[in-house]
N, C-alpha and C positions, 0 to 999 in steps of 0.2 A: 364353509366360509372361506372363500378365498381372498387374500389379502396379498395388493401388491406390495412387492417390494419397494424397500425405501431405498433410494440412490442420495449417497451423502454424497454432496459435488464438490470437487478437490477445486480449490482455487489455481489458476492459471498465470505461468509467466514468461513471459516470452524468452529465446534461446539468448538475442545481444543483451536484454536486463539481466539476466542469470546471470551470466559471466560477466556484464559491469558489475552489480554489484556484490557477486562471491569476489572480485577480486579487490573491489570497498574494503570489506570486511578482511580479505586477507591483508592490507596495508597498514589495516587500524589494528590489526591481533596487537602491537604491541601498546594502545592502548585497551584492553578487550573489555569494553565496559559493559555493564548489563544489556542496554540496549542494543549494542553488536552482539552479544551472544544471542540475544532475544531476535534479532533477526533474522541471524545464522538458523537459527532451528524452524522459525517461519516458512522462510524460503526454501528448505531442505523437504519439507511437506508438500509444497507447490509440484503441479504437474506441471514440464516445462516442456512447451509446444513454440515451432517454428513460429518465427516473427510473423506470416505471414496468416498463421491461423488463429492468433491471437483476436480475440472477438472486439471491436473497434470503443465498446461501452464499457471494458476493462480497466481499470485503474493500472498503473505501471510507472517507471521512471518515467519522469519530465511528464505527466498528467499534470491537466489543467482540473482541477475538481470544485463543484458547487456542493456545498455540505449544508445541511437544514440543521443548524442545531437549539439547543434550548434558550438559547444566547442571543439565536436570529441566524442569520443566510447568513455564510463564512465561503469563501473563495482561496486555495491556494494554491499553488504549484509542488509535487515531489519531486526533490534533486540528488545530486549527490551531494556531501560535505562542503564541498570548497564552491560549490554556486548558489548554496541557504543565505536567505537575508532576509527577516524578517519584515523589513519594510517597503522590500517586495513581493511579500507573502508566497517566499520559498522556501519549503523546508527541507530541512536533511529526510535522506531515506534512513537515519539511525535515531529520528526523535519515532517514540512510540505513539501517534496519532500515523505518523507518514505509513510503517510498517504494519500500522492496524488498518488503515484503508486500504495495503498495497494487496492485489486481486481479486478485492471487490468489486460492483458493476453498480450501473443507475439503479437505484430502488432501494440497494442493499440499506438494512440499516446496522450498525457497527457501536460496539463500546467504545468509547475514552476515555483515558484516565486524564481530565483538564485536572491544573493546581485543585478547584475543590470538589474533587473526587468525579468519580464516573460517570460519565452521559452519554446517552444514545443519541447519535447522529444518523442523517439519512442522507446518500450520497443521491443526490438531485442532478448534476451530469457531467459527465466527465470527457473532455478534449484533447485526442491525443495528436501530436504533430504527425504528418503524414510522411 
C-alpha cells in the first residue's frame, strides 16, 4: 500500500512585511506583551519569500479581508499599531485575530479567540494593494 506523503504547508510572508513587522515588534520589546511575543514566534515559523512571489490570495500587512463568521460577514483591514481604528475596521498586526488570519488565504478557515470564546471563521477574500 502505498501512501502519499503528506506536505504540511508552511504559511508564507513576504520579504518588506517580515522586516516591517520584526521591526514592530522590536519597538514594542519594551512593551513585550503576550500578543507581541505571540507574534514574534508566529512569524518566526513563516517561510519568507520575495515580495514578488508572494501568492496575491495571501493575507499580509495592509490586507483588505472578507471573514464569514458565526456573527455574519465581518470586513477588516491588517495594519500596523499606530494606523488601527476600529471605526475604520483596522486592526493592529499585534491583536490576535490580525496574527491568526496573517498567511492565511481565501478558503482558509481559522480559530478566534472573540470576547466569548473561540470561533471558526472562513477568510472569503482577501485584497492586497498592488
Amino acid at each position: 500500500m502505498n501512501k502519499k506523503p503528506v506536505r504540511i504547508m508552511t504559511k508564507m510572508i513576504s520579504v518588506s512585511d517580515y522586516k516591517t513587522i520584526t521591526n514592530a515588534i522590536e519597538e514594542s520589546n519594551q512593551n513585550a506583551t503576550k500578543a507581541v511575543l505571540e507574534l514574534k514566534e508566529i512569524i518566526a515559523s513563516f517561510e519568507v519569500v520575495d515580495d514578488a512571489l508572494l501568492p496575491p490570495n495571501v493575507v499580509k500587512l495592509n490586507s483588505t479581508i472578507d471573514l464569514e463568521t458565526p456573527f455574519g460577514a465581518m470586513k477588516t483591514q491588517i495594519v500596523l499599531p499606530e494606523s488601527s481604528n476600529s471605526r475604520q475596521k483596522r486592526i493592529s498586526i499585534f491583536t490576535p485575530m490580525a496574527y491568526t488570519i496573517l498567511g492565511n488565504k481565501i478558503g482558509d478557515k481559522v480559530h478566534i479567540l472573540f470576547p466569548n470564546g473561540e470561533q471558526e471563521v472562513t477568510i472569503t477574500s482577501v485584497m492586497n494593494e498592488l
